[in-house]
ChimeraX commands (.cxc) that place a marker at each C-alpha (Angstrom):
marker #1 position -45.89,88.88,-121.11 radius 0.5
marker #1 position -47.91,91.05,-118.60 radius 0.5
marker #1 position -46.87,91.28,-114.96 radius 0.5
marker #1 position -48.13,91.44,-112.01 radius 0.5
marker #1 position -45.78,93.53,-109.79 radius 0.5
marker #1 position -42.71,95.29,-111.65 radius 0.5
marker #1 position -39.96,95.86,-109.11 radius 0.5
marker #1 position -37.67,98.88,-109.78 radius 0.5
marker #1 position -34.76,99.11,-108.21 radius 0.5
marker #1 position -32.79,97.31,-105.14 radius 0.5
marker #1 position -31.05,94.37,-106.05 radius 0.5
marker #1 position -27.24,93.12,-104.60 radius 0.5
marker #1 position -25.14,90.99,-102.63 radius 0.5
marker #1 position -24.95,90.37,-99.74 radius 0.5
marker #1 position -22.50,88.44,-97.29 radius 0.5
marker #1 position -23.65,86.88,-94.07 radius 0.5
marker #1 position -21.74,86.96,-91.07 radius 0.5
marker #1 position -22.54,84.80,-88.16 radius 0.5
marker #1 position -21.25,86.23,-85.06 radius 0.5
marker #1 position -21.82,85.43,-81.10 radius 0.5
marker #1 position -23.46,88.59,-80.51 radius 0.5
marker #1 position -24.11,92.37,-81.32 radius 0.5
marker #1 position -22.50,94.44,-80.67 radius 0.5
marker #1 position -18.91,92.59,-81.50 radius 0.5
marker #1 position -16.95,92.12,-78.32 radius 0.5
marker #1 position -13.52,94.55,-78.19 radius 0.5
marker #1 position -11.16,91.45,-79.50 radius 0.5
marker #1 position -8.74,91.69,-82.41 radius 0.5
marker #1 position -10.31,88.41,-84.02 radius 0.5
marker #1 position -13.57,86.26,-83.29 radius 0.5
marker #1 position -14.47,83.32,-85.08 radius 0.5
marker #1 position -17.66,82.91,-86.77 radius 0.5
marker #1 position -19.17,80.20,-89.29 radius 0.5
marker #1 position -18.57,80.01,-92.99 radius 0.5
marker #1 position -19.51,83.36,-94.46 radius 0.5
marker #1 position -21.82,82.93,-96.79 radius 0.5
marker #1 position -22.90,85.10,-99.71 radius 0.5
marker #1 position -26.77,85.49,-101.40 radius 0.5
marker #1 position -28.04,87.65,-104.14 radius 0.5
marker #1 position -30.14,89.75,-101.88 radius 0.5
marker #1 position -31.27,93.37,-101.51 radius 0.5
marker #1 position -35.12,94.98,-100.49 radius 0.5
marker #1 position -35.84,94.99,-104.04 radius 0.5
marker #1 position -34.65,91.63,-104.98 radius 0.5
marker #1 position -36.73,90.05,-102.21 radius 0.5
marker #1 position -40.01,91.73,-103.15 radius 0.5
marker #1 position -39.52,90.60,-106.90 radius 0.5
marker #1 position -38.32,87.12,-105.97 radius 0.5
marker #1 position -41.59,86.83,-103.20 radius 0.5
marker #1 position -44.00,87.91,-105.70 radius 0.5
marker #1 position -42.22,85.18,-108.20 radius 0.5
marker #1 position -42.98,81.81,-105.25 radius 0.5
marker #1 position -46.25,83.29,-104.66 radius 0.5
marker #1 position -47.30,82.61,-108.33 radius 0.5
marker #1 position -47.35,85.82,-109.58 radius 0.5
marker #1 position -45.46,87.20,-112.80 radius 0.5
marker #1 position -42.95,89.65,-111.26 radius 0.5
marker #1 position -40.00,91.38,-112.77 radius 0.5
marker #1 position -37.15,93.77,-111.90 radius 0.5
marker #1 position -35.14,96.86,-113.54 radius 0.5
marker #1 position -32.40,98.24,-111.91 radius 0.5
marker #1 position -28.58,99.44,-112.03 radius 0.5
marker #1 position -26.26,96.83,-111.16 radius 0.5
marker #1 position -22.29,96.67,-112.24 radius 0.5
marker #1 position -20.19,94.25,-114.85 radius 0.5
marker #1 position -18.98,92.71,-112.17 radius 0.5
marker #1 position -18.62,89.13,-110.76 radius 0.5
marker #1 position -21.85,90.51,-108.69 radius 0.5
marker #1 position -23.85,91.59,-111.70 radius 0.5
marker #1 position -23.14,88.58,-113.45 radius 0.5
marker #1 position -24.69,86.16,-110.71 radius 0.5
marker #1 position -27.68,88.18,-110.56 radius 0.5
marker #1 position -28.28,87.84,-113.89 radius 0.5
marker #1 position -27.24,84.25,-113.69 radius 0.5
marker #1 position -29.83,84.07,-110.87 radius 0.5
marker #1 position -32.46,85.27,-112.80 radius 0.5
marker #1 position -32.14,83.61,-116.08 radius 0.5
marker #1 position -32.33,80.26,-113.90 radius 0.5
marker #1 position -35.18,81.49,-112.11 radius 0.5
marker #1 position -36.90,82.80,-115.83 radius 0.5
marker #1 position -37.73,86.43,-114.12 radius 0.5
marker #1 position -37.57,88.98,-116.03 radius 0.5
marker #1 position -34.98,90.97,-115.58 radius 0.5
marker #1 position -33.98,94.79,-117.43 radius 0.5
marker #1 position -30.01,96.16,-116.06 radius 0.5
marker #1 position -28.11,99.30,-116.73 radius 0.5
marker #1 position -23.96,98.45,-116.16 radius 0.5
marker #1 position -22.48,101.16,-114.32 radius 0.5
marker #1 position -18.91,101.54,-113.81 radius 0.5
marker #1 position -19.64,102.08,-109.80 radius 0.5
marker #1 position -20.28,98.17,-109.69 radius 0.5
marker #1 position -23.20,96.06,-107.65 radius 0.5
marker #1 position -24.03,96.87,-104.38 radius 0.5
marker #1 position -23.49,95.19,-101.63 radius 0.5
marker #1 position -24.24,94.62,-98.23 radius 0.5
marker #1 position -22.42,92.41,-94.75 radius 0.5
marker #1 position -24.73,91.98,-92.58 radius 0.5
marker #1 position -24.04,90.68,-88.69 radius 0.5
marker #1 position -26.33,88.33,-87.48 radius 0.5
marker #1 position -26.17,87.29,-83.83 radius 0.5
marker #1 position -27.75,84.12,-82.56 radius 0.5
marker #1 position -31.05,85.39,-81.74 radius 0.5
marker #1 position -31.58,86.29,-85.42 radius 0.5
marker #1 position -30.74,89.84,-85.14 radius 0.5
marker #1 position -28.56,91.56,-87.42 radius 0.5
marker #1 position -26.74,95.15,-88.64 radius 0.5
marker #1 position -26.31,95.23,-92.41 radius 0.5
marker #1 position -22.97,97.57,-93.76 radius 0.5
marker #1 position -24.85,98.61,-96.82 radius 0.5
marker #1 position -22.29,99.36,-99.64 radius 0.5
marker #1 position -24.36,101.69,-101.94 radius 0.5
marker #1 position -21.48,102.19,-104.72 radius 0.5
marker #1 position -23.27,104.15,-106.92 radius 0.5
marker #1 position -23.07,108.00,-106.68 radius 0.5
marker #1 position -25.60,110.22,-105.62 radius 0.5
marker #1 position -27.71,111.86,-108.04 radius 0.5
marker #1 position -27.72,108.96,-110.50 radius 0.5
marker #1 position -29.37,109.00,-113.65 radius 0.5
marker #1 position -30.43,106.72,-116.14 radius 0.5
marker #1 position -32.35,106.19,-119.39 radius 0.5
marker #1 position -36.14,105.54,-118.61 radius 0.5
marker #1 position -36.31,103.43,-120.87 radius 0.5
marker #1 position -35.01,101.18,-118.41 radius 0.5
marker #1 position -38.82,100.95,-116.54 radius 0.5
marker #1 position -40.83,102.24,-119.08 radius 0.5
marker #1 position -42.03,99.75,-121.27 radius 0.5
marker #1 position -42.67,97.39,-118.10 radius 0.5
marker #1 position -44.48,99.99,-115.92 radius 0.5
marker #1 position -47.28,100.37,-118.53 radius 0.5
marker #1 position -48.01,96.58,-118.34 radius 0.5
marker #1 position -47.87,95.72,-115.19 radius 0.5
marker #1 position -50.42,95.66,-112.77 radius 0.5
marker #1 position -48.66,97.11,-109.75 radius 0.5
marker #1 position -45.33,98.94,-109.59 radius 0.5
marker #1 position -42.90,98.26,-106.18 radius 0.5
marker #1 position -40.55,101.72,-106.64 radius 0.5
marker #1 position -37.61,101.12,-104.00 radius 0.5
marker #1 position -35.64,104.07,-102.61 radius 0.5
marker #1 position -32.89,103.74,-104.88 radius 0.5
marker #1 position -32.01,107.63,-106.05 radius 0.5
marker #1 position -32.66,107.03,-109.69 radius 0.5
marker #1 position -35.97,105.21,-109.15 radius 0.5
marker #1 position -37.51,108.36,-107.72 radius 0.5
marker #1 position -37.58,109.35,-111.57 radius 0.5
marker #1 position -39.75,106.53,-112.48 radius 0.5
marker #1 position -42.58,107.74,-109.84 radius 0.5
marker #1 position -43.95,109.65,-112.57 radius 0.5
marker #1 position -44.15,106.96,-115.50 radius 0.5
marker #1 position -45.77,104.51,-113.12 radius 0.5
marker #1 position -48.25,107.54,-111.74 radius 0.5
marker #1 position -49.07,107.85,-115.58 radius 0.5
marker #1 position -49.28,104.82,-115.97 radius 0.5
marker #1 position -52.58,104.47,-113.87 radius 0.5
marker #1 position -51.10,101.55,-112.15 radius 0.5
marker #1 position -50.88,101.14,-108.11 radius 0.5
marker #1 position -47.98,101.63,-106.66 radius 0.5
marker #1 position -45.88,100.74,-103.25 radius 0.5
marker #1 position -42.56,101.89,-101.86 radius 0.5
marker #1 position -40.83,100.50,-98.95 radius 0.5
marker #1 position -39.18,103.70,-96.61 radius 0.5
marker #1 position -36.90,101.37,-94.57 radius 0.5
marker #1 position -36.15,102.88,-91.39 radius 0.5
marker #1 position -36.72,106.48,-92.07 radius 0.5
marker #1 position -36.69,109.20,-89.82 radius 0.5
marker #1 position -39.93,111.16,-90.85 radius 0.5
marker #1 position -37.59,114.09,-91.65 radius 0.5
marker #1 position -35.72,113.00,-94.43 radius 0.5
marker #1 position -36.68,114.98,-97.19 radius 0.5
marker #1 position -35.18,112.42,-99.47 radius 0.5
marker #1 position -37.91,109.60,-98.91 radius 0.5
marker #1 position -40.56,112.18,-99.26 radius 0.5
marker #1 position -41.19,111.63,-103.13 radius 0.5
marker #1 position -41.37,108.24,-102.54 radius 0.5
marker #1 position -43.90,108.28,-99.71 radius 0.5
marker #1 position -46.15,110.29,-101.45 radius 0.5
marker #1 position -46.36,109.20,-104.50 radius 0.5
marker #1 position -47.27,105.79,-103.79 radius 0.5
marker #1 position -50.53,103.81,-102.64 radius 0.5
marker #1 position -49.16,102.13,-100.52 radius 0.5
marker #1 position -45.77,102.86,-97.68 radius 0.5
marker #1 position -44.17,100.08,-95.90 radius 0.5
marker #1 position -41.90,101.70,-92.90 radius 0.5
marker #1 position -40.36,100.53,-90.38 radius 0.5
marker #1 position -41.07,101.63,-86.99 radius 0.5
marker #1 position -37.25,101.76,-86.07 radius 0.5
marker #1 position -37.08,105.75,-86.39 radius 0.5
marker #1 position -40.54,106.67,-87.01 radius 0.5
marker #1 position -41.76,109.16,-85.11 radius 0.5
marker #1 position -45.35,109.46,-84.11 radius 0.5
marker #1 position -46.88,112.52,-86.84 radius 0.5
marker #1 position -45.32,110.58,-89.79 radius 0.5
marker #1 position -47.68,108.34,-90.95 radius 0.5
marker #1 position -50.47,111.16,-90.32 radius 0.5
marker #1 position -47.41,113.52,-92.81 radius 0.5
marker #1 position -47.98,110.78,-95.44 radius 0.5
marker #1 position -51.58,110.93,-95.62 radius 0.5
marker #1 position -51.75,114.65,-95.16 radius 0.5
marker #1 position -48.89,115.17,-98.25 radius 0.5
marker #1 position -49.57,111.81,-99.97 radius 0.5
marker #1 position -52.07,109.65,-102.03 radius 0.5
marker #1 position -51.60,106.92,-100.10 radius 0.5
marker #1 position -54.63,104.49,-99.02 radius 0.5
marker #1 position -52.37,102.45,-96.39 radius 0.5
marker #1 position -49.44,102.80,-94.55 radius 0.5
marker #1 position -48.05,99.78,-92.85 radius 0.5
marker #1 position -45.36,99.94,-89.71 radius 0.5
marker #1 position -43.54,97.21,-89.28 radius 0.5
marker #1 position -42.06,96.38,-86.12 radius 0.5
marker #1 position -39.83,92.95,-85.91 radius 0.5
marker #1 position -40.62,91.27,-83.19 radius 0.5
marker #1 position -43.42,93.69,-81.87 radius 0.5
marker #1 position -45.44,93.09,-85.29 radius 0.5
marker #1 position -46.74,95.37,-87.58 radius 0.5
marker #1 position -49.32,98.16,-87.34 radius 0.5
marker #1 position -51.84,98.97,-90.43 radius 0.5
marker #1 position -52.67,102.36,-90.75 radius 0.5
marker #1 position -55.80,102.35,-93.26 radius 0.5
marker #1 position -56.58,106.06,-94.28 radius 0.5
marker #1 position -59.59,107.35,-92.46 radius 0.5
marker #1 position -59.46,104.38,-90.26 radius 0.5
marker #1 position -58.58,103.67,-86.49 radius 0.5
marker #1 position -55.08,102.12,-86.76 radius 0.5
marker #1 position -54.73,98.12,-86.17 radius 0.5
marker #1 position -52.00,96.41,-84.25 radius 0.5
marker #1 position -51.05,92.60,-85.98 radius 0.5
marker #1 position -48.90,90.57,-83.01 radius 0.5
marker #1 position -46.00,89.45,-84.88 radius 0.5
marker #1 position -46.57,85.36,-86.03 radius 0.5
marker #1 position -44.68,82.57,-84.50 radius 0.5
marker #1 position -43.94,79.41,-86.24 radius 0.5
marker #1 position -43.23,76.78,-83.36 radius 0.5
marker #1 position -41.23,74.85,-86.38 radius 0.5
marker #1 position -39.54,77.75,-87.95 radius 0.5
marker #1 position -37.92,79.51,-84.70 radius 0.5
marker #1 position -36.32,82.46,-85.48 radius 0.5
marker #1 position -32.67,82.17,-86.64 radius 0.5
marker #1 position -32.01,84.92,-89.10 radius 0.5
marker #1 position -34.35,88.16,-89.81 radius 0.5
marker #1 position -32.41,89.16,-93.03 radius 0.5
marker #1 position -35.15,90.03,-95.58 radius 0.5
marker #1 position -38.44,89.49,-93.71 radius 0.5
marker #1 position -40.02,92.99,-93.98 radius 0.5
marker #1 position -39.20,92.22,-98.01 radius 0.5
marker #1 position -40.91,88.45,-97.69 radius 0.5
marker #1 position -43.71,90.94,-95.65 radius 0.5
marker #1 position -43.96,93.12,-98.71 radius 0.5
marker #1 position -44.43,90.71,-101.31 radius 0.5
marker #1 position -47.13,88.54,-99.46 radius 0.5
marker #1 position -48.86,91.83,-98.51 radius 0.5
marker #1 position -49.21,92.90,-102.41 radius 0.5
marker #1 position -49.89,89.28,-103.61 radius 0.5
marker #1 position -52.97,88.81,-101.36 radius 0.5
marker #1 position -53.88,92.35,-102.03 radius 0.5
marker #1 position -53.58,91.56,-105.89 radius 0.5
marker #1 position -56.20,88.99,-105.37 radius 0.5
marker #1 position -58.78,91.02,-103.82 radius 0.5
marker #1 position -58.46,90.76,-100.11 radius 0.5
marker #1 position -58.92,93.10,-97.45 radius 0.5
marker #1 position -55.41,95.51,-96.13 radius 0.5
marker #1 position -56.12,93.69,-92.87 radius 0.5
marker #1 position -56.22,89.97,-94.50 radius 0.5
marker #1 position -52.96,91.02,-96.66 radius 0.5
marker #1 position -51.56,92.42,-93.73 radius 0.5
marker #1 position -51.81,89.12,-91.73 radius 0.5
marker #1 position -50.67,87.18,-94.47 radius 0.5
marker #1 position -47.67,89.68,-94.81 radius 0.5
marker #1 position -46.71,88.56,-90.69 radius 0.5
marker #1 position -47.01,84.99,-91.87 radius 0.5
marker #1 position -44.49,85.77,-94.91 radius 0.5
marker #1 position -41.94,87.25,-92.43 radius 0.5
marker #1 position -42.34,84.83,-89.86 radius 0.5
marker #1 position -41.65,82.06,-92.53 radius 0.5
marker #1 position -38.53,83.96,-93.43 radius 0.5
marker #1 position -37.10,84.54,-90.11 radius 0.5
marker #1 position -36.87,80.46,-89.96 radius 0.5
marker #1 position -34.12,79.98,-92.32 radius 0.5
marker #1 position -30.76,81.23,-92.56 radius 0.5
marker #1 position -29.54,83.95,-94.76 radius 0.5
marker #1 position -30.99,86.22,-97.52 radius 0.5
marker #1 position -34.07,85.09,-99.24 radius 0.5
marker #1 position -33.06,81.51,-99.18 radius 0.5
marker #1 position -36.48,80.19,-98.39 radius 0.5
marker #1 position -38.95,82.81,-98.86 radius 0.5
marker #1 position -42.75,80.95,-98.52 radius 0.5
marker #1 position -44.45,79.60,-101.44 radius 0.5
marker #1 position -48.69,80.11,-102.49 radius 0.5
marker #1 position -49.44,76.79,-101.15 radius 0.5
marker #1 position -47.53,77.02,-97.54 radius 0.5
marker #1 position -48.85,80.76,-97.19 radius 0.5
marker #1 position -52.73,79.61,-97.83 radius 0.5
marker #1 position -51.68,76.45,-95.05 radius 0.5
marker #1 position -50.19,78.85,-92.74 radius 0.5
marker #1 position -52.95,81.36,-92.77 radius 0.5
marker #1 position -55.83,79.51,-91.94 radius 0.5
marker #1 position -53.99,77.45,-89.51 radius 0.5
marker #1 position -53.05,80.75,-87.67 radius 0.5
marker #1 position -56.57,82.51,-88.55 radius 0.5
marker link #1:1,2 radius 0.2
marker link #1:2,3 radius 0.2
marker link #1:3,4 radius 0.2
marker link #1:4,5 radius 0.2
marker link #1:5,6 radius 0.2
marker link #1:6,7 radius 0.2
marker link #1:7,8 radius 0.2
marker link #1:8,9 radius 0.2
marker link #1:9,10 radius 0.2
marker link #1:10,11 radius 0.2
marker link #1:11,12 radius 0.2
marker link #1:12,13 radius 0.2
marker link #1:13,14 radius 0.2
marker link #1:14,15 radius 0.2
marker link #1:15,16 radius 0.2
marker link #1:16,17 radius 0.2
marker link #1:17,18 radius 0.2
marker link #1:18,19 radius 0.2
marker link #1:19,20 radius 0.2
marker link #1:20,21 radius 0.2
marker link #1:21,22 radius 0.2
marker link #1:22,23 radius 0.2
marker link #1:23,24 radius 0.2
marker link #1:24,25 radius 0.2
marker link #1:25,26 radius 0.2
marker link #1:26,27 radius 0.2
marker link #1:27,28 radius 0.2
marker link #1:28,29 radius 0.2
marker link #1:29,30 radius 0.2
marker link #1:30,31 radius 0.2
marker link #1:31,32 radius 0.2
marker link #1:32,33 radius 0.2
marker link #1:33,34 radius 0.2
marker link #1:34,35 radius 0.2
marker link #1:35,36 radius 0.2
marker link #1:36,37 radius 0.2
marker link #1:37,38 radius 0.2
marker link #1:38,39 radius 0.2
marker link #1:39,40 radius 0.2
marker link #1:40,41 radius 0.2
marker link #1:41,42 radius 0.2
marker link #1:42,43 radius 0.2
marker link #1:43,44 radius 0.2
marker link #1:44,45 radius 0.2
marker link #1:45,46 radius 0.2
marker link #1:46,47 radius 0.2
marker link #1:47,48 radius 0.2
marker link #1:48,49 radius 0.2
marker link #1:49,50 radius 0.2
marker link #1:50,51 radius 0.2
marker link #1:51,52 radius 0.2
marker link #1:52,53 radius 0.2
marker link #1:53,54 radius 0.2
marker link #1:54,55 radius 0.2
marker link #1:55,56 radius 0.2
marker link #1:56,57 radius 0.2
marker link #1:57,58 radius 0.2
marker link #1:58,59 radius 0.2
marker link #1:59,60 radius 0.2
marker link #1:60,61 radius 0.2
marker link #1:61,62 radius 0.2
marker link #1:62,63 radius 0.2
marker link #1:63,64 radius 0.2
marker link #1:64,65 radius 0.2
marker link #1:65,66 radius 0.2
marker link #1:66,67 radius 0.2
marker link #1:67,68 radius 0.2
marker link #1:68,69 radius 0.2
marker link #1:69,70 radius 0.2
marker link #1:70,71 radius 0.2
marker link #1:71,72 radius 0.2
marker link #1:72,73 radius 0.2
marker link #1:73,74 radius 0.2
marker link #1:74,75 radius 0.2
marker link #1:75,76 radius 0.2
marker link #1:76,77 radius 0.2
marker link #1:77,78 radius 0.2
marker link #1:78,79 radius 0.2
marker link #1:79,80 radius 0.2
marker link #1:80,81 radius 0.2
marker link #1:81,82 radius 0.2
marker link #1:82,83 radius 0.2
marker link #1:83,84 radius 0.2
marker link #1:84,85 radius 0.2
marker link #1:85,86 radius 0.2
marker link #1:86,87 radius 0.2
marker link #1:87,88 radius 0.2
marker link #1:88,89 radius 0.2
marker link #1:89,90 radius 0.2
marker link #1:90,91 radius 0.2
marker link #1:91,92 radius 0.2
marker link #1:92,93 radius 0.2
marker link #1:93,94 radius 0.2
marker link #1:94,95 radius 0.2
marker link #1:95,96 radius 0.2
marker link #1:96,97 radius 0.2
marker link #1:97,98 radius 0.2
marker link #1:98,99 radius 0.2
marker link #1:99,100 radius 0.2
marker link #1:100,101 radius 0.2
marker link #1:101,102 radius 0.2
marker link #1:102,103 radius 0.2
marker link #1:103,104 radius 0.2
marker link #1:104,105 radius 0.2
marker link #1:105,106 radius 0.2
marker link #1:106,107 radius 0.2
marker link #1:107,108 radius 0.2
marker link #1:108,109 radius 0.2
marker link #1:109,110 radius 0.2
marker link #1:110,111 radius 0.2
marker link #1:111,112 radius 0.2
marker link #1:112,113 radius 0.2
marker link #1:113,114 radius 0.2
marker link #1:114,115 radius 0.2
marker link #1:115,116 radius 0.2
marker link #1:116,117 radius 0.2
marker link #1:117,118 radius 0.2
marker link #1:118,119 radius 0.2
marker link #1:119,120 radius 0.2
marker link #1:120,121 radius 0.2
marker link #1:121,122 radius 0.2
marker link #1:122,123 radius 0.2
marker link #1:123,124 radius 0.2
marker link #1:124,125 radius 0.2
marker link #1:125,126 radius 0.2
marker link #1:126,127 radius 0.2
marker link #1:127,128 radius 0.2
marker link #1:128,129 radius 0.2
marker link #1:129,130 radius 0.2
marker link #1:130,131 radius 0.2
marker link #1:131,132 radius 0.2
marker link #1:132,133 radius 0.2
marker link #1:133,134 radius 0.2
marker link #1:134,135 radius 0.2
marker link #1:135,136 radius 0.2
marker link #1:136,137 radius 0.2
marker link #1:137,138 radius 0.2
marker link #1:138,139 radius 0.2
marker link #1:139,140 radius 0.2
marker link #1:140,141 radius 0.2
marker link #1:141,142 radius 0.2
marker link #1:142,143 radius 0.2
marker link #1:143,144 radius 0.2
marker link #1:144,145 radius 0.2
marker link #1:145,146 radius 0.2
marker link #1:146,147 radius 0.2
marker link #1:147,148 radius 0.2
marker link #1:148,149 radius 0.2
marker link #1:149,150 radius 0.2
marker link #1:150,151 radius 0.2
marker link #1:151,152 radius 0.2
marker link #1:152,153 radius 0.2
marker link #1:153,154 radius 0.2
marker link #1:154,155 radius 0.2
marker link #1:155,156 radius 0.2
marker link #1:156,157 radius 0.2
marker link #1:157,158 radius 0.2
marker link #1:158,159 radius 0.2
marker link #1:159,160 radius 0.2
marker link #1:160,161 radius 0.2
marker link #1:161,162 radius 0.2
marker link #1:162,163 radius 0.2
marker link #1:163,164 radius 0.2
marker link #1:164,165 radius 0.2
marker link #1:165,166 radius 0.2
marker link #1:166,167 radius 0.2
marker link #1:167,168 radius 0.2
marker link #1:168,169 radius 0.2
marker link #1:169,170 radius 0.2
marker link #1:170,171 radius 0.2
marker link #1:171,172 radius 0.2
marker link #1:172,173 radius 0.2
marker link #1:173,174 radius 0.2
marker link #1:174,175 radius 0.2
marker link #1:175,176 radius 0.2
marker link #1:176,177 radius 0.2
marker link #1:177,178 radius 0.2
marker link #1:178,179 radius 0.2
marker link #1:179,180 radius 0.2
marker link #1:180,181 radius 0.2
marker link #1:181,182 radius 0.2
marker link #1:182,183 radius 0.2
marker link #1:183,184 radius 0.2
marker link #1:184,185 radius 0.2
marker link #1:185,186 radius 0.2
marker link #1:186,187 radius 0.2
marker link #1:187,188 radius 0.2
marker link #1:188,189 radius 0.2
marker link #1:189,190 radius 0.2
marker link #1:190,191 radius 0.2
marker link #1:191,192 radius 0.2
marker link #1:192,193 radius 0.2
marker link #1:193,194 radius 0.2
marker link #1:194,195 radius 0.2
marker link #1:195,196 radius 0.2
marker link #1:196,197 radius 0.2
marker link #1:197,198 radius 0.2
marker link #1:198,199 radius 0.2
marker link #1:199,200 radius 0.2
marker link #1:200,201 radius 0.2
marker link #1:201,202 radius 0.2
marker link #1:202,203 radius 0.2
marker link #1:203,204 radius 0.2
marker link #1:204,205 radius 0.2
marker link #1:205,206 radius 0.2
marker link #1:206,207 radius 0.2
marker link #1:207,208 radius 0.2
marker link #1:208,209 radius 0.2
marker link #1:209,210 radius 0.2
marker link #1:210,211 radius 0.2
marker link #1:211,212 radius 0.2
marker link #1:212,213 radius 0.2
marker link #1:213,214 radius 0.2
marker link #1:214,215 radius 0.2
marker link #1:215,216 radius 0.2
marker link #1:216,217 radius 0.2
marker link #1:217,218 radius 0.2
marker link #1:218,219 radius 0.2
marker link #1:219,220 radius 0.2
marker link #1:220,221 radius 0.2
marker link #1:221,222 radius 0.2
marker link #1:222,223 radius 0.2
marker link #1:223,224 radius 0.2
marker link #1:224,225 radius 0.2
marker link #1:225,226 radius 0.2
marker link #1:226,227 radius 0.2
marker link #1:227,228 radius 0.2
marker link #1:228,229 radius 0.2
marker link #1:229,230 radius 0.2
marker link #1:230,231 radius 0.2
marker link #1:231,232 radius 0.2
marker link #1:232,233 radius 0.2
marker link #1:233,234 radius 0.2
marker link #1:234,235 radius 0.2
marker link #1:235,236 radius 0.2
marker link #1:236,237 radius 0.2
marker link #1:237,238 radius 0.2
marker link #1:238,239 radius 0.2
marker link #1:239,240 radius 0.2
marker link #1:240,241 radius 0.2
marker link #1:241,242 radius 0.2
marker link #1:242,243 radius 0.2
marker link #1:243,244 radius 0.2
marker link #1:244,245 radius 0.2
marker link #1:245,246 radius 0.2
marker link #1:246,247 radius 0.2
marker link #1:247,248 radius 0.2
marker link #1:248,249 radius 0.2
marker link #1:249,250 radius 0.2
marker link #1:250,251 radius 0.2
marker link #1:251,252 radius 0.2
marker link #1:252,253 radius 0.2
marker link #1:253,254 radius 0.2
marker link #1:254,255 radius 0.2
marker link #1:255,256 radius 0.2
marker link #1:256,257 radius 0.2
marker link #1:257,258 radius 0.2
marker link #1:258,259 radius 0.2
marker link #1:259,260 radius 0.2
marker link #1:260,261 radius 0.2
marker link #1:261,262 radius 0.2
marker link #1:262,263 radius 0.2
marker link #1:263,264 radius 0.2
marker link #1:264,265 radius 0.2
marker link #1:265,266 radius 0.2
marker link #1:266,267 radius 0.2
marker link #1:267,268 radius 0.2
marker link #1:268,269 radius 0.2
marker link #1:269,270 radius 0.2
marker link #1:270,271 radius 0.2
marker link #1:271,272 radius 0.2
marker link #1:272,273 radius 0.2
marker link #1:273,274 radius 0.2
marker link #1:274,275 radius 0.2
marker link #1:275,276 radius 0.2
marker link #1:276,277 radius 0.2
marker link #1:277,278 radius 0.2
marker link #1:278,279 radius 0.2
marker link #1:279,280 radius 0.2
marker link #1:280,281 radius 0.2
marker link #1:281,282 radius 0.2
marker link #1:282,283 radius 0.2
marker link #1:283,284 radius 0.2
marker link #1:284,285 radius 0.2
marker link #1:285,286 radius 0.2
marker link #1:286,287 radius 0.2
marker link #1:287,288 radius 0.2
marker link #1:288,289 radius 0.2
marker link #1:289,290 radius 0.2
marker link #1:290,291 radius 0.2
marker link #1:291,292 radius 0.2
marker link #1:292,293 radius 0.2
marker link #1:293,294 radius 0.2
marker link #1:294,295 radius 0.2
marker link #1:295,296 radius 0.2
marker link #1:296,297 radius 0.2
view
């Protein structure tokens, strides 16, 4: 089977807590709502988008032989992704992530796995040659596959999560890839021009929460997208939309559109994702995303 996107790297678990607000108060206990736990993780999400959006997406990636490992593969034989896992003895990672009642959240991201991890490339390689786009996530033993998919003659994207500009570990990542997701959270204002001065990349996109996004085209003036609203989807959890963003973004962009037009229909994505609780519990399916965007324009 041939795929459309090949995801490598970035699945887990994680746990959602509910709490009354961020920061926590200064009390011994607080009580929150059932904690709840959802194979999740940046990587995860993208494949898992890609998958309700109708295209043929897979994942690779080092996960543990643990109770965690064994519902993500559980999860993924039900779903009938394709799915390619080294066991480590470091386990699955994990993540809790806070949410306060406006949606917000802080995620304790339990890496596990020690820096400097290596695996056998056979892991990607056979994938990367036949699919049509590769997603690389910033998991340390991805950065190896950069090169396989760059042989591969295949477009790739990376997602740099909130990083700093500075951080020379994100720089192989950003410049090897055709397109850099980033949130604006730490970005400072020379590091999108750093990416296309060091980089092959075509587009970078910003992304911003509630502020929306901003699409940086190479040689182009920069565009700012107003983040969507979906009067019946109010924003109640924001776990996983810049991943819901990501997928719609390369799904439209698979079929031909313009960065702008994938760009908008990346908003609509992560609006869509913000309305339900959790981590990519309800990510938005071909037919609502093609409702949603010409409703919105």
């Amino acid at each position: 089977m041939e795929l459309d996107v090949f995801v490598i790297g970035g699945v887990g678990v994680d746990t959602i807590v509910r709490v009354p607000g961020l920061p926590l108060p200064e009390t011994e206990t607080i009580h929150v709502e059932p904690v709840e736990t959802y194979v999740g993780h940046t990587g995860h999400g993208v494949a898992l988008g890609c998958h309700l959006l109708g295209l043929q997406a897979g994942l690779a990636d080092v996960i543990g032989d643990d109770a965690e490992g064994r519902r993500i593969r559980q999860l993924y034989d039900d779903l009938r992704m394709p799915l390619h896992v080294v066991l480590h003895p470091s386990g699955t990672r994990r993540s809790v992530n806070l949410v306060d009642l406006d949606g917000r959240r802080v995620a304790l991201y339990d890496a596990r796995q020690p820096a400097g991890l290596r695996v056998d490339p056979d892991l990607w390689r056979t994938n990367v040659v036949r699919a049509r786009h590769v997603h690389v996530s910033i998991m340390d033993f991805a950065r190896d596959a950069l090169s396989d998919a760059l042989a591969a003659d295949c477009t790739i994207s990376t997602d740099l999560h909130d990083w700093d500009g500075r951080n020379d570990y994100h720089k192989d990542f950003a410049t090897a890839a055709d397109i850099v997701f980033v949130s604006t959270s730490a970005l400072p204002d020379d590091a999108v021009e750093w990416i296309f001065d060091n980089g092959r990349a075509e587009v970078v996109v910003a992304m911003a929460g509630a502020d929306g996004s901003y699409l940086h085209v190479r040689g182009e003036e920069p565009e700012h997208l107003p983040a969507v609203e979906l009067p019946d989807r109010p924003v109640v959890d924001t776990n996983g939309a810049g991943d819901a963003y990501v997928a719609a973004f390369l799904a439209r962009r698979l079929d031909g559109v313009s960065w702008y037009d994938a760009a908008h229909a990346g908003s609509v994505a992560g609006a869509w994702a913000c309305g339900s609780p959790g981590t990519h519990t309800d990510l938005i399916t071909a037919e609502d995303l093609a409702v949603r965007s010409r409703t919105l324009g």
